[in-house]
Structure formats: C-alpha cells, structure tokens
DRENBA-214913 format. One record per atom (N, C-alpha, C): x negated, y, z negated. Coordinates in steps of 0.02 Angstrom, whole numbers, m for minus. Example, Ala and Ser with C-alpha at 12.3 -4.5 7.8 and 13.67 -1.06 7.14 Angstrom:
// residues 2
+--------+--------+--------+
:      x :      y :      z :
+--------+--------+--------+
:   m660 :   m284 :   m390 :
:   m615 :   m225 :   m390 :
:   m660 :   m165 :   m390 :
:   m642 :   m112 :   m354 :
:   m684 :    m53 :   m357 :
:   m645 :      2 :   m394 :
+--------+--------+--------+
***
This chain:
// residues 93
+--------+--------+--------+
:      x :      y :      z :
+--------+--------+--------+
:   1185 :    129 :     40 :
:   1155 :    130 :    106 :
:   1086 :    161 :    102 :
:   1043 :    143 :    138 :
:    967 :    174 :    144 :
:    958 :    243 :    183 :
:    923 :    261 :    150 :
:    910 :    330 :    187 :
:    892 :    334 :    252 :
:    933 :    363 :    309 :
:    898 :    343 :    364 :
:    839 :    390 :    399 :
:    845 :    441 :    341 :
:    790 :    487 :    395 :
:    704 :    455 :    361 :
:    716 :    419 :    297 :
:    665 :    379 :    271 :
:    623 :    325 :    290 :
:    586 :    277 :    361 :
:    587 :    236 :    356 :
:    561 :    172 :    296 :
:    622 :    128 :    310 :
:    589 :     84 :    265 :
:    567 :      3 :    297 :
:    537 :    m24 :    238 :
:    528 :    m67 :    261 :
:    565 :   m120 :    261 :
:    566 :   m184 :    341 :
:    632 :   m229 :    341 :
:    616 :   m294 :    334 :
:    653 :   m310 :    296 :
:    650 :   m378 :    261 :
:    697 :   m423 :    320 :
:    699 :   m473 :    301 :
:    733 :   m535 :    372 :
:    794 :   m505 :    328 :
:    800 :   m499 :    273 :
:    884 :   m483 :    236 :
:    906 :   m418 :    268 :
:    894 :   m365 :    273 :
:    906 :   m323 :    290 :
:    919 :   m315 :    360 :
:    864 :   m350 :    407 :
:    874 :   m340 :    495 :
:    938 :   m357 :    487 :
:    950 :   m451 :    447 :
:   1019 :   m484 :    441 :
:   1077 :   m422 :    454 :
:   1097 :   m409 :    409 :
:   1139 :   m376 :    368 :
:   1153 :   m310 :    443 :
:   1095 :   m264 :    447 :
:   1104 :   m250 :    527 :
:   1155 :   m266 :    574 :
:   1126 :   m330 :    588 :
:   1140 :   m332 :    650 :
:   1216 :   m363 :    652 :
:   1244 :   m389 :    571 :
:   1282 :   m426 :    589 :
:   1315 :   m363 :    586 :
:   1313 :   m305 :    557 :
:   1361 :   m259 :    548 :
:   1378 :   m207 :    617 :
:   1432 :   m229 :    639 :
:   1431 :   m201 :    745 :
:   1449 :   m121 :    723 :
:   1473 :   m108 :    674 :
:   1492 :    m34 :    686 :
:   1418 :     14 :    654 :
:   1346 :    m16 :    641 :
:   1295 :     m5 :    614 :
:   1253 :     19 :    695 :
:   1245 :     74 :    703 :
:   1218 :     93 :    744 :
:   1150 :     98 :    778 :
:   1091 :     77 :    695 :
:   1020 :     61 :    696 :
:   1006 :      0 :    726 :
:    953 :     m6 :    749 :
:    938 :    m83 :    770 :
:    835 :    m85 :    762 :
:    817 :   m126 :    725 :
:    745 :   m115 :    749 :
:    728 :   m127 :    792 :
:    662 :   m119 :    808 :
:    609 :   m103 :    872 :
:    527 :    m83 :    833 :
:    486 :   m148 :    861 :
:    440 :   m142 :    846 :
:    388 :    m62 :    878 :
:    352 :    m46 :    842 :
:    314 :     15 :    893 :
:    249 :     10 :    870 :
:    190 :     24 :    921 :
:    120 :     54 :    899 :
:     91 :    111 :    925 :
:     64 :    120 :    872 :
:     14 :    195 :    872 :
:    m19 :    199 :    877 :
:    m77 :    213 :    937 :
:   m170 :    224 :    917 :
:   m188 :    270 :    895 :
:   m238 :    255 :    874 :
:   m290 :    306 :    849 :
:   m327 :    331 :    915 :
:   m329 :    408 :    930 :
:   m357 :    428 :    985 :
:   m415 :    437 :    981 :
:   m435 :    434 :    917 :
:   m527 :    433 :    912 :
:   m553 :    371 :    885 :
:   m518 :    324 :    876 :
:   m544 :    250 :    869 :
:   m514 :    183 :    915 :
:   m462 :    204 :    934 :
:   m411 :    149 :    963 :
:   m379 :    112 :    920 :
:   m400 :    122 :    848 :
:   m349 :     68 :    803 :
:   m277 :     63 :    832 :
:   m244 :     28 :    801 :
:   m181 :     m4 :    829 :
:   m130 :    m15 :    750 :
:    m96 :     14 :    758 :
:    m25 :     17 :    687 :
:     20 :      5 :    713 :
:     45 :    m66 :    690 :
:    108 :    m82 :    724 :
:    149 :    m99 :    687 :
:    220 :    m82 :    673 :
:    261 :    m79 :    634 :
:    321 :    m76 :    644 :
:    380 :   m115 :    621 :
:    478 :   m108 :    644 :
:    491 :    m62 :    613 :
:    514 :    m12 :    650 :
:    547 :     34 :    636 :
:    638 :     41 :    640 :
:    678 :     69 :    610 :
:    738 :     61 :    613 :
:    758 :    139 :    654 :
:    795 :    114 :    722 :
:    807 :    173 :    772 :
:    863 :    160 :    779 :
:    904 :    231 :    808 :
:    975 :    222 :    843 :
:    998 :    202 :    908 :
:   1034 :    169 :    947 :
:   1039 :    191 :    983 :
:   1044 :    268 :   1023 :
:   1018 :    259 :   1104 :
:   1013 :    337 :   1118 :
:    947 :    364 :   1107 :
:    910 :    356 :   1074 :
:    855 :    382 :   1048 :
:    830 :    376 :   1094 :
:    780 :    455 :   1117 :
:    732 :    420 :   1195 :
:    665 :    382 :   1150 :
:    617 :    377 :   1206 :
:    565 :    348 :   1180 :
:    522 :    401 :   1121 :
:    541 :    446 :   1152 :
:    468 :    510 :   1100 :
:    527 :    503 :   1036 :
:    585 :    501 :   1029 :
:    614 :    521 :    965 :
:    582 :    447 :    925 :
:    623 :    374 :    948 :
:    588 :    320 :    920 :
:    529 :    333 :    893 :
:    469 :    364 :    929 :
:    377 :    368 :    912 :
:    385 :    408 :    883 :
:    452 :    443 :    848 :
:    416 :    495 :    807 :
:    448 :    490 :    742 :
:    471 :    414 :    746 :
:    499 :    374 :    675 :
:    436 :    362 :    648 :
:    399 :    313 :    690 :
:    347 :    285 :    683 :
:    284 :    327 :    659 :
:    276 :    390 :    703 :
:    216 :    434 :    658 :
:    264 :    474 :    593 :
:    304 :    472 :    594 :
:    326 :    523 :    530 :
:    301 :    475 :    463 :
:    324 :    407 :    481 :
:    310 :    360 :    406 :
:    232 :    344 :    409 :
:    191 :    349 :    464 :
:    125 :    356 :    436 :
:     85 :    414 :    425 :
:    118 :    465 :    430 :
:     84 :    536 :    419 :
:     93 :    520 :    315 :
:    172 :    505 :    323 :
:    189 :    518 :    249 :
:    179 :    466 :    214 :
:    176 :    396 :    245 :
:    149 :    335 :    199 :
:     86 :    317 :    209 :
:     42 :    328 :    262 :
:     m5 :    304 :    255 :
:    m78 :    333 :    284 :
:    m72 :    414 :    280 :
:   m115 :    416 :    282 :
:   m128 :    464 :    363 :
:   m110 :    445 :    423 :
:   m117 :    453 :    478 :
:    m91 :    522 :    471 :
:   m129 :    555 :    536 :
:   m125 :    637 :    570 :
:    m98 :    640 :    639 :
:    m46 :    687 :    647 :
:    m34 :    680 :    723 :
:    m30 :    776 :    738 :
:    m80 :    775 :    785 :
:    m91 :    855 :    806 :
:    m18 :    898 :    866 :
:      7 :    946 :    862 :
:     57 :    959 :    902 :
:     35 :    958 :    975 :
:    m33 :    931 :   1008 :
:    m41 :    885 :   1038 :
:    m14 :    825 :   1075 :
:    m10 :    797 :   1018 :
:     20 :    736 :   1041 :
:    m42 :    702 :   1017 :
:   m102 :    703 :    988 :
:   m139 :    665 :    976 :
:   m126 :    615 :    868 :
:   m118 :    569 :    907 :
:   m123 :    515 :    825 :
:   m203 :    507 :    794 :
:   m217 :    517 :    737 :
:   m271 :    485 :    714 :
:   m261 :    461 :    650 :
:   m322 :    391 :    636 :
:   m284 :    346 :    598 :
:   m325 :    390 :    517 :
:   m309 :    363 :    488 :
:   m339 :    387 :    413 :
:   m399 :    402 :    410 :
:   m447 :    376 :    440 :
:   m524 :    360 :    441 :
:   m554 :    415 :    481 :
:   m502 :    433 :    539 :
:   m511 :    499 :    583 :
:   m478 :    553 :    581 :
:   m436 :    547 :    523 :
:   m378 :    591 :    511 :
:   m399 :    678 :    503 :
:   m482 :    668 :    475 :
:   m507 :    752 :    472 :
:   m516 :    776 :    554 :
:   m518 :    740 :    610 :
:   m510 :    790 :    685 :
:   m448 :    834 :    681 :
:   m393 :    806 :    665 :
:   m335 :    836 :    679 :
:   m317 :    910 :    625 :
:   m341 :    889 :    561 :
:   m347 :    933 :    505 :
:   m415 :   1014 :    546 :
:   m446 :    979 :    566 :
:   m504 :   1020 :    603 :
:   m480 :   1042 :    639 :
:   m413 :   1042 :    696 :
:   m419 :   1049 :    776 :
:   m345 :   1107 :    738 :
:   m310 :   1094 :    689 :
:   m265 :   1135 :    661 :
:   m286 :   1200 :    630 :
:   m347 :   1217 :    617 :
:   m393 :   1291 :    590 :
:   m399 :   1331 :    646 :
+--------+--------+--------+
***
C-alpha cells in the first residue's frame, strides 16, 4: 500500500484500483495553489479522505509542494511559488 501521509503521483492505474476498492477511503480531487506574489497557478490530484474539510485537503496539496517542488507557505496562510519562495523565507526572520 502507498504511503498515505506521502503524496503521490496518480496514474489512471492507480485512481482505477481506488475507486474500485469501496472499503478504500481516499478518493482524488484535483486542487490549486497561487502564488501570492505572482498569481502562478499549481494544479495537481491529490489523494484525500473522506471528511477532510477544505484547509486539511489544501494542506495535502502545499505539503507536496513545499517538499517536492520547491514552494513556501508562511503560517499566514500565504503560498509562494519557487521563484518567490525567498518572501516567505524573509517574512519568517
């Protein structure tokens, strides 16, 4: 089984395999993230549980781009994408 606190990435085999499985509690859901100092846009399926409110879901979504790709999110609430990622590193001193 995949790690679930890991996101990964979903293949059409995998959603498969999901959804056919009813006692499997994940289901994806696409989500995006801006960049608050550029507006970029990261959009990406993430694998959520049911139950999950909305901030837990968005915080699938920034955890795997803080740790895969790059992105900053300030205890704020502010996202920035890689390119702006030194505001948040700055606004944390």
């Amino acid at each position: 089984m995949t790690d679930q606190t890991t996101p990964q990435p979903l293949t059409p085999e995998a959603v498969n395999a999901i959804v056919r499985d009813m006692d499997d509690p994940r289901y994806p859901t696409r989500i995006t993230v801006y960049c608050d100092h550029c507006g970029v846009r990261n959009t990406g399926e993430y694998l959520v549980r049911e139950g999950m409110t909305s901030r837990e879901r968005l915080a699938v979504a920034r955890r795997h781009l803080v740790e895969a790709e790059g992105w900053e999110h300030t205890a704020d609430g502010d996202d920035f994408c890689p390119t702006h990622a030194a505001p948040a590193a700055e606004a944390a001193l």
